[in-house]
N, C-alpha and C positions, 0 to 999 in steps of 0.2 A: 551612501546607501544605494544596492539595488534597486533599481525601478521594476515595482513587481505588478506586471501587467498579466500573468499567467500563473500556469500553475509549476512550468519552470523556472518560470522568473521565480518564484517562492521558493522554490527547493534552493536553488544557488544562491537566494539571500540569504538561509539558513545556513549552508556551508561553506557560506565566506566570511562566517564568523568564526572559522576554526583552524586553524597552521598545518600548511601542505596536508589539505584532506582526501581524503580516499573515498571513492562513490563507486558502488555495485549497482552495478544496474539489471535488471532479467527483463527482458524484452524490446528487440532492438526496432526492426521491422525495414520503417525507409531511411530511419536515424535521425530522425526530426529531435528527438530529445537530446540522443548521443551525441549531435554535433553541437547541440547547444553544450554540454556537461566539459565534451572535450573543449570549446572555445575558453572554459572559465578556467577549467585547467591548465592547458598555457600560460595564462597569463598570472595562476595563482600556485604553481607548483604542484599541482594536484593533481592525482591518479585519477581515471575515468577505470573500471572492469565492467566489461559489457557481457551477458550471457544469452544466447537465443541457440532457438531447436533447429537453427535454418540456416544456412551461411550468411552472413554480416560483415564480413573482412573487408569488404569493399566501401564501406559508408566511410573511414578514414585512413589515414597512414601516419598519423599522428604518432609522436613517442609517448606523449602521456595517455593513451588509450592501447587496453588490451581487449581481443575477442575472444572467446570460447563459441565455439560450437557443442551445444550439449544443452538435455533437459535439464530449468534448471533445477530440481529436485533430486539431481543427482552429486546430491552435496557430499561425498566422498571423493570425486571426481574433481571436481569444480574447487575446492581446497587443495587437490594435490595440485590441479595448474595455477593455482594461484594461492601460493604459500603465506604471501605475503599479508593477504585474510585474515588465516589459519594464527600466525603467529603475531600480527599485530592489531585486527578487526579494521573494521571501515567505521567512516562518520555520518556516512548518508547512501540507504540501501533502496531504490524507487522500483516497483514491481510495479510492471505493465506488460505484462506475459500473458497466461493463461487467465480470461478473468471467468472463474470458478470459483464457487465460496472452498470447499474443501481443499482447492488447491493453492488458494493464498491464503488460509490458515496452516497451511503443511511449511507455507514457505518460511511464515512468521513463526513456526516452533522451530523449524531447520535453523534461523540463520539470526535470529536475535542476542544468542550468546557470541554471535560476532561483532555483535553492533561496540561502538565504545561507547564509555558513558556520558553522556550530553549527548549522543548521538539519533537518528531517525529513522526512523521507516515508513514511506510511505507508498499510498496505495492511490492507483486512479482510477475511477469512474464507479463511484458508488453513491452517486446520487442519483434515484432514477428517473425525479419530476421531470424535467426536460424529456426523454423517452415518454414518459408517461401522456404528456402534450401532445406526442404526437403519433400517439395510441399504439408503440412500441410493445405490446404486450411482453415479448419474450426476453429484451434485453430488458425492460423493467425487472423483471422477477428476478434477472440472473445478476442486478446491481443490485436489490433489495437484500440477497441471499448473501451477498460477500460483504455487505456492509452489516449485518448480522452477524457473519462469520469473524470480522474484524473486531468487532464490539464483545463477543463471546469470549476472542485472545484475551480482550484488553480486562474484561471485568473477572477473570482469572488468574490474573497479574496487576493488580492494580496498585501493588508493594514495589512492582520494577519499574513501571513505566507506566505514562499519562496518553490521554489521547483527544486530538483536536480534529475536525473538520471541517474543510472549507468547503467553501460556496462562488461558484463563478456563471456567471448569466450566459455564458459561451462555451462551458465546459461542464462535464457529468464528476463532479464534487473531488474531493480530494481527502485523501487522513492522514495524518501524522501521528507517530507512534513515538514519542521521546522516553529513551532509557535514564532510568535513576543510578539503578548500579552502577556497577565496575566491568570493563570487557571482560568476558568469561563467565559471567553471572545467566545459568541456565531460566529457561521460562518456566513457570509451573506446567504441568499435565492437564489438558484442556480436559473440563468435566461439562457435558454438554448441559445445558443449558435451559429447561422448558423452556418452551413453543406453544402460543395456540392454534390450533388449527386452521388451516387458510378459510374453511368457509364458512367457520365461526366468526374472522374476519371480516366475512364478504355479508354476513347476513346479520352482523353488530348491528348498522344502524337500523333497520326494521325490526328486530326485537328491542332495541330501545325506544321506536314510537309504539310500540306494542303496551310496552310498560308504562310508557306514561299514561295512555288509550284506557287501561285498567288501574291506572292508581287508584287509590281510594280517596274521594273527597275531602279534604278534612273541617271539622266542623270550626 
């Protein structure tokens, strides 16, 4: 058993439960993740595909790890250099790219009929209490809004696939997206979803002392 002291120790405990697995990864940066996914790969037969907007080539020279350079939204692109996707899907897809609600729900419509089935996708830093601690205002809002946007995918599809979230005291959260289907199995059509208004939000709990303030006594 993996010793999961992270949130990549957890991904690789999950897909070392799976024969020669394939992992997609969209965003590389210093390769702190990549080089952990590539180490498990070596030694498990497993593909690492990396994607980033920026060049990356340099984080390994590994055989079981490929780069792309390229947005990764540009999933027309990104299947022709890596066919291998296209025509047999991956077992575990980790998006740490752009963190944007609208743009990792584009990712999770793009690329979930590649996932296989028992497969994952997950997503980092959508818990936003720790920012919130430490009075973060803007990456608060902008973790609040992709873990929204996450939850939106999932209760859309809740016929394909489940969804967990973790919690780590050193890390900003974690979600797992597991596929029920079969590879090739599309998502449904996101129907958004009401919303209440942020400052109906912000101004809940003083109209709730309001309301008790005027309850009516009861006799």
């Amino acid at each position: 058993m993996h010793n999961i002291e992270d949130h990549i120790d957890l991904m690789i405990d999950f897909v070392s439960k799976k024969q020669n697995p394939t992992i997609l990864e969209f965003g590389v940066e210093r390769g702190s993740s990549t080089k952990k996914f590539i180490e498990f790969a070596e030694k498990n037969s497993a593909v690492v595909f990396s994607v980033d907007i920026t060049d990356c080539s340099n984080v390994s020279n590994s055989k079981n790890w490929r780069f792309l350079q390229s947005n990764d939204l540009n999933l027309d692109y990104i299947l022709e250099q890596f066919s291998e996707i296209k025509n047999n899907g991956v077992d575990l897809i980790y998006i740490d790219s752009y963190h944007e609600a609208d743009h990792v729900q584009k990712l999770l419509s793009n690329y979930f009929s590649y996932l296989k089935q028992g497969g994952a996708i997950f997503v980092d830093d959508v818990d936003s209490f720790p920012l919130r601690l430490k009075k973060k205002v803007w990456g608060s809002i902008v973790y609040d809004l992709t873990l929204d946007s996450i939850k939106e995918f999932y209760y859309n599809n809740t016929e394909n696939c489940s969804l967990k979230i973790f919690f780590n005291n050193n890390e900003n959260g974690l979600t797992m997206i597991y596929k029920k289907k079969k590879f090739g199995s599309q998502p449904n059509k996101i129907k958004k979803i009401w919303n209440y208004n942020i400052f109906i939000k912000l101004l809940y709990p003083y109209l709730r002392r309001l309301k008790r303030l005027f309850k009516p006594i009861s006799k």
